[in-house]
C-alpha positions in Angstrom: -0.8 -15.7 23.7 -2.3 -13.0 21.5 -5.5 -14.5 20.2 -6.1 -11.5 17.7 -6.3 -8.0 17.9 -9.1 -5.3 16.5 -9.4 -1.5 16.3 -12.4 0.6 15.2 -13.3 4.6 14.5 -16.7 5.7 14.4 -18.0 9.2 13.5 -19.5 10.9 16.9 -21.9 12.8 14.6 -23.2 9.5 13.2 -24.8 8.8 16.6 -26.3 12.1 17.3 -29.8 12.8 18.3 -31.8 12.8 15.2 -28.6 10.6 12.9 -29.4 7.7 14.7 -33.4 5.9 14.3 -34.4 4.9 17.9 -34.5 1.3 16.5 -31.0 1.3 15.3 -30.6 2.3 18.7 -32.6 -0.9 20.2 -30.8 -3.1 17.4 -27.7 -2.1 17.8 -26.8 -1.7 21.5 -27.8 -3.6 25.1 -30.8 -3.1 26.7 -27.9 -1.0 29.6 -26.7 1.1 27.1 -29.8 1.7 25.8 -31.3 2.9 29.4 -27.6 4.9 30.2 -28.0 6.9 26.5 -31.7 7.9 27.8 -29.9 10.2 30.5 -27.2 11.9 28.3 -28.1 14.3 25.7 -26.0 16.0 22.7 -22.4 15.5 22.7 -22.3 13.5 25.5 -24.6 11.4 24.3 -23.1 10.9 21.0 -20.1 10.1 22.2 -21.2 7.4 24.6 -23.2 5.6 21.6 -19.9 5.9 19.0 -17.7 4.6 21.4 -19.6 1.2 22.5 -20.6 0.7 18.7 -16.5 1.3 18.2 -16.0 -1.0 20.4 -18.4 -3.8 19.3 -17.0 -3.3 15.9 -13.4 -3.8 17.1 -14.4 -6.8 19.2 -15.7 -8.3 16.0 -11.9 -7.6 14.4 -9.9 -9.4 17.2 -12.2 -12.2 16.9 -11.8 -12.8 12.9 -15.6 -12.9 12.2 -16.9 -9.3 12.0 -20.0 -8.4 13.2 -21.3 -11.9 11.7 -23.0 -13.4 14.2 -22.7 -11.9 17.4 -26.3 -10.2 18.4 -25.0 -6.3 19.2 -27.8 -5.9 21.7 -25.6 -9.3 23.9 -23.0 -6.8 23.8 -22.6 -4.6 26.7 -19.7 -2.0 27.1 -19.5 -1.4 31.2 -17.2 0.2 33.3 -15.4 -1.4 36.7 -14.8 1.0 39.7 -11.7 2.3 38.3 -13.5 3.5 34.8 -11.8 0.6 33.2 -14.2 -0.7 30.2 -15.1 -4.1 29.3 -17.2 -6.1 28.0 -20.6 -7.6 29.4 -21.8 -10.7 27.3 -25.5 -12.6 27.0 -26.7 -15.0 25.4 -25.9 -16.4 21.6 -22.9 -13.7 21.8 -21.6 -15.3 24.8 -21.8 -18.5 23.4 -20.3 -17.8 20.2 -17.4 -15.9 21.6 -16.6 -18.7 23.9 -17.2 -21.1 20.7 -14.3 -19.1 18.8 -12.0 -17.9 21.4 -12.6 -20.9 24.5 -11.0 -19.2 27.9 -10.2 -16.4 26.6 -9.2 -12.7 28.3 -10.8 -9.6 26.2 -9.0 -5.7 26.4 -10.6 -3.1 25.8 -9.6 0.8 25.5 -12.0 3.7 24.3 -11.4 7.1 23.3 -13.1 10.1 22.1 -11.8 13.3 20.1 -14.1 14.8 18.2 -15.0 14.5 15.5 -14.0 10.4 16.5 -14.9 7.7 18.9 -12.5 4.8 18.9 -11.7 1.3 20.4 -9.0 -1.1 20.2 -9.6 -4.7 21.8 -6.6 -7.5 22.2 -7.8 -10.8 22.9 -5.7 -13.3 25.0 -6.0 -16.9 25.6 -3.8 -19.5 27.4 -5.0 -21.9 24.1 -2.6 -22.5 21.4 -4.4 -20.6 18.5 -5.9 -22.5 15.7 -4.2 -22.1 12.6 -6.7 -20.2 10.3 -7.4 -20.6 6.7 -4.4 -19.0 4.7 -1.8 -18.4 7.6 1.2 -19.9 6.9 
C-alpha cells in the first residue's frame, strides 16, 4: 500500500561553492555527505549537494510532516552497488520515521539537469494507513 508519495526540485546553483555557508552545509546534510562533497568541486559538487537536499525535502512530502522534525544531518542519501539511491537513517530521524510510517519501504529516484536537481520518494508499507485529518 502506498503510504504517501513526495517530489522535490532544487536549484543546482543554490548549492554552489560560495551559495552555500559551510554551516548550512554541516546543518543541513550527514556527516557522509558532508565528507563525499569535500572531494567534488564545481558542478559536480553542486549537483551532488541539490540532489540529497531534493531528496530530504521529498522524503519529508511522502511522509506528510515536511521537514518538521526530522534532523537533516540523520539523513543520509547512499548508493547500493548498482547506483541505486536510498536512504541511510540515525538517530531521532530514524525514530520518528518509524513513529509515522512503522515497517515501512522508502523509494527513492534522483536526477539532475541543469539548472535542476530533483527527487521523487514513494513510501510503502504492509500497514493499513491511518486515516489523516481531513481525508474523507
Amino acid at each position: 500500500m502506498v503510504f504517501g508519495i513526495g517530489i522535490d526540485a532544487v536549484s543546482i546553483e543554490r548549492m554552489a561553492e560560495g551559495a552555500i555557508k559551510e554551516h548550512a552545509v554541516l546543518r543541513m546534510f550527514h556527516p557522509s555527505e558532508v565528507a563525499t562533497a569535500g572531494t567534488l568541486h564545481g558542478g559536480v559538487r553542486a549537483q551532488f549537494l541539490a540532489s540529497r537536499f531534493a531528496a530530504k525535502e521529498a522524503l519529508g512530502k511522502a511522509l506528510g510532516c515536511g521537514l518538521r522534525n526530522l534532523v537533516l544531518s540523520e539523513i543520509a542519501v547512499v548508493s547500493d552497488e548498482n547506483g541505486r539511491p536510498t536512504f541511510h537513517l540515525d538517530g531521532s530521524t530514524a525514530r520518528q520515521i518509524e513513529t509515522i510510517a512503522p515497517r515501512c519501504r522508502i523509494l527513492l529516484s534522483l536526477t539532475h539537469e541543469p539548472p535542476l536537481a530533483l527527487a521523487q520518494v514513494v513510501i510503502t508499507t504492509d500497514d493499513a494507513v491511518p486515516s489523516r485529518e481531513g481525508d474523507s
